[in-house]
N, C-alpha and C positions, 0 to 999 in steps of 0.2 A: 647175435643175441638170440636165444633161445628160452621161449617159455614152456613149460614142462610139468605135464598135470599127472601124475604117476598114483597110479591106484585108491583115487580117492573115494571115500564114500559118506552118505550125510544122512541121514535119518531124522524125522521128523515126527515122533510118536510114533509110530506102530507101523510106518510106512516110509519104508527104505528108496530115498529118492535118489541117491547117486551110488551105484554097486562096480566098485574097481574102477573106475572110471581114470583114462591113461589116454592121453595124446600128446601131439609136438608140436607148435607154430614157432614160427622162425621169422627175424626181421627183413624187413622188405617185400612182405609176401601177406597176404589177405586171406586168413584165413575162416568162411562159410560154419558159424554152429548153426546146425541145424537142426528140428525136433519140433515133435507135434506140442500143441499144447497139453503141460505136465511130464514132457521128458524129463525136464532135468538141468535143461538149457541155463534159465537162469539162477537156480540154487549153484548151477557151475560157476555162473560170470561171478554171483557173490561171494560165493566162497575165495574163487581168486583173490576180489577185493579185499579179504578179511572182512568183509560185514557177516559171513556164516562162516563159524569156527568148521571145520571137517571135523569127522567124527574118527575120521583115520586117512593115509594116504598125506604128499604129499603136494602144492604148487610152488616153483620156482622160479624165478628168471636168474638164466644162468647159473643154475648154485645157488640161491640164496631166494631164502624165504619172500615168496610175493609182499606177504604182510607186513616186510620188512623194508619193500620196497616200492610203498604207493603215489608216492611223489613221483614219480616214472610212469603209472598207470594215468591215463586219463580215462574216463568214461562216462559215458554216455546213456543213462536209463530209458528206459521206454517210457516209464511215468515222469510226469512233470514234478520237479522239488523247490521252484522258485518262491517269493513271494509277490504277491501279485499285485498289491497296492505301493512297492517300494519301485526308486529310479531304478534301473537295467544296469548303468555305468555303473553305480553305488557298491551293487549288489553283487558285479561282477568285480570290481576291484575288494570289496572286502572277503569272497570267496577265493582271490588269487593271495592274500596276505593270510588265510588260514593255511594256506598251502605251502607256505616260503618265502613268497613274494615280498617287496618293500612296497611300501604304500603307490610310491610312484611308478615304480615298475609295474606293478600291477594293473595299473590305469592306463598307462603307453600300452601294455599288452591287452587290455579290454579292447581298446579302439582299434588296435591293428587288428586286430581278429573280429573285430565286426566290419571291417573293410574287406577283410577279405570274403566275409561271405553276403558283400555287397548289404550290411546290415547297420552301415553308421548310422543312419536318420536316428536310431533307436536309441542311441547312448545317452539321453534325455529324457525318456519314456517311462511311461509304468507297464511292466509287464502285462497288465491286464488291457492295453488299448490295443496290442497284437493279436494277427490271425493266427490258428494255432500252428501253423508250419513257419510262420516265422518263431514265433516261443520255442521251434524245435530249433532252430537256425541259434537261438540265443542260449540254448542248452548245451548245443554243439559249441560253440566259441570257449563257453566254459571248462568244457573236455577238455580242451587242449589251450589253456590258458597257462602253465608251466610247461608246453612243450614235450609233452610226455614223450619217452620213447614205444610204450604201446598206448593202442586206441580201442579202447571195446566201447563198440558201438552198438547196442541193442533196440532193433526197428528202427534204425534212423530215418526210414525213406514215410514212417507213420503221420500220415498229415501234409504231405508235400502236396503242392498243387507242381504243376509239370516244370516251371520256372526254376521254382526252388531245389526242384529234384535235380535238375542239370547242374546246377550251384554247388550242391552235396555233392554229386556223383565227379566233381574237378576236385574239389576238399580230399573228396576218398583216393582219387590216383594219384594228386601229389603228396598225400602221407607215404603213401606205398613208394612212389618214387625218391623220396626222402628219406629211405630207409626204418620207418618204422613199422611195428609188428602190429595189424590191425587185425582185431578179432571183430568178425560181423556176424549177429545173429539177427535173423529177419526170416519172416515168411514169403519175402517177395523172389522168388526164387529165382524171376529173372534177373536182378541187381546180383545176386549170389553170384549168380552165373558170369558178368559182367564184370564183377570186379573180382573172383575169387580164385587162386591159383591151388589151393589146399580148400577141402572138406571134412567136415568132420559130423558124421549124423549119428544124434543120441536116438534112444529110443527106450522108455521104461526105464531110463537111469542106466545106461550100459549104452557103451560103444556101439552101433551096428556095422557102421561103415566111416572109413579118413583113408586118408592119402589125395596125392594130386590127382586134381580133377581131368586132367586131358589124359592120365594116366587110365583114371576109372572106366572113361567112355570109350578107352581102346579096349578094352577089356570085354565089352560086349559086344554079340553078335554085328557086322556089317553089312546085313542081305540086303538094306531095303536102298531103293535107288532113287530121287527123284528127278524125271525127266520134265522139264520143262521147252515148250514148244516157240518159237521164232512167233506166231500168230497165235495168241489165247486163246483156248479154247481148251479147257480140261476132256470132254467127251467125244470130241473129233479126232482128239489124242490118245485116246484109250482107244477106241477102234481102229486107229492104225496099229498100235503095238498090237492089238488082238490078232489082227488081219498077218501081222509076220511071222511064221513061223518058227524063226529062230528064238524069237521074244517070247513067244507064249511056250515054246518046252521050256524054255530058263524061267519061266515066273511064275512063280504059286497063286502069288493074285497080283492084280491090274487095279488100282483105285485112283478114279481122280481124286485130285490133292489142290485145293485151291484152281491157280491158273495151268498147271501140270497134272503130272499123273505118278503114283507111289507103286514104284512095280520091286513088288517082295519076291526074293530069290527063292528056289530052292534052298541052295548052296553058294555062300558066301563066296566061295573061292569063282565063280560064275559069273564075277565082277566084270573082269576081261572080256569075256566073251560076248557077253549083254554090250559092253560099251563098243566093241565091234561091229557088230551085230546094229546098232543103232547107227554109227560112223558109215554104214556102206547102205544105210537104208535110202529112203528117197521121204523121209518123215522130215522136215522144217524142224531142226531141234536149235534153242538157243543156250540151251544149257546142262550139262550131266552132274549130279552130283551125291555121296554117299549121305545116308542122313545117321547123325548120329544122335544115341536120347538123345534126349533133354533129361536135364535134371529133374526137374520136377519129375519126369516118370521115373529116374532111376530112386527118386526119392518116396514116391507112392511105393512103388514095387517093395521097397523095404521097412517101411513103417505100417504099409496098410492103409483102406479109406477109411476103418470105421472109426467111429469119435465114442470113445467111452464116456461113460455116465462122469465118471470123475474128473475129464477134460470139460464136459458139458457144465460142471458144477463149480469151475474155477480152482483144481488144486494146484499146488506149489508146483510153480513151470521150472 
């Protein structure tokens, strides 16, 4: 199963928020929207949804019009859409009977889905007596309340205390394992990273950067190295490497790095030799290893740090 956003674009007055915009997620596989606030990100997830008509361009799953195909879609908002003074069961079975559901079925599938994200006590509750990362827990259950074969999940990890975040972060590997197609937008760049096999980074409404991610980060430079030493000590380790010769013509710089030391190449290809060069040394090493980004920097690098006034002022993300 393939979803398929092919040259879309949205305008909203005078300002053109989605320009050609074209990528590919495919099921079994997690794929990372990513984007500052005001890229784009979520006039995209909407548009998918049919809640924003496109201006032009299409969305598919498989062939066939998303908007045509939203009982398949679950999703998950960043903002809260419940009501807060009604039961949780109630609210969650009359939202799975808008959707298809028979009255009963939808009620067997509310409880299974607050079981599994260890959330029954609730099915009695007014939403308003919940802490907000459980409300997200109960936002979540609803997403996937018909069993959708895709999951757009937007910030879901917003409000987790670290329990809950472990809870989510099992939900999100056995969807992927279960073959469906999850779309994740969030700024937690580490979760991205954790659970996302595909990227896709907007920027200004346009594509900057997608494809597989272990793909991406082969792609740039490999010089820097972190040596880590048998006894801690970051700067007793940096003076030995100083102190050898063979390490200091291969290294442009020498930096402690936490309990290690981040010794930057010349020359990538200089890999070998460094690791050599350490292996016949008499330095206590317990560990050698290439560092590669991080997202997030491959992500700053292409978006930039500064925050425009129009991100500052809340426009359409």
């Amino acid at each position: 199963m393939q979803l398929r956003i092919e040259k879309l674009n949205k305008s909203f007055g005078t300002k053109h928020v989605l320009q050609d915009l074209s990528f590919t997620a495919r099921s079994g596989v997690a794929m990372g929207l990513l984007g500052r606030n005001g890229s784009g990100k979520t006039t995209t997830i909407r548009t998918i949804m049919g809640i924003f008509p496109a201006d032009s361009g299409t969305s598919t799953i498989d062939g066939v019009p998303t908007q045509k195909m939203r009982k398949r879609i679950g999703y998950l908002p960043e903002e809260r859409g419940l009501y807060p003074k009604r039961i949780i069961g109630e609210q969650m079975a009359y939202i799975g009977t808008l959707r298809g559901l028979k009255p009963k079925v939808a009620k067997e599938r509310a409880k299974q889905l607050l079981v599994r994200l260890e959330a029954e006590e609730y099915f009695d509750k007014k939403l308003d007596t919940l802490s907000k990362g459980n409300q997200q827990k109960i936002q979540l259950a609803i997403a996937l309340l018909t069993n959708p074969d895709i999951v757009i999940l937007d910030e879901p990890f917003s409000g987790l205390d670290p329990v809950n975040s472990q809870i989510l972060k099992r939900v999100v590997e056995e969807l992927v394992a279960e073959g469906k197609l999850v779309l994740f937008s969030s700024h937690e760049m580490g979760y991205v990273e954790e659970f996302c096999d595909d990227i896709c980074i907007i920027h200004q409404g346009q594509i900057v950067l997608d494809g597989r991610l272990r793909d991406i980060k082969a792609s740039y430079p490999r010089h820097q190295i972190l040596v880590r030493p048998e006894v801690p000590g970051a700067a007793e380790l940096k003076q030995q490497l100083l102190q050898s010769n063979t390490v200091s013509r291969l290294a442009a710089d020498i930096a402690a790095e936490g309990q290690g030391c981040l010794v930057t190449l010349h020359n990538e290809r200089d890999k070998a030799a460094l690791f050599t060069a350490l292996t016949e040394s008499r330095i206590a090493i317990d560990g050698i290893s290439v560092v590669e980004p991080r997202l997030e920097d491959i992500f700053v690098e292409k978006v930039g740090r500064e925050v425009s006034a129009e991100e500052d002022g809340g426009a359409v993300a």
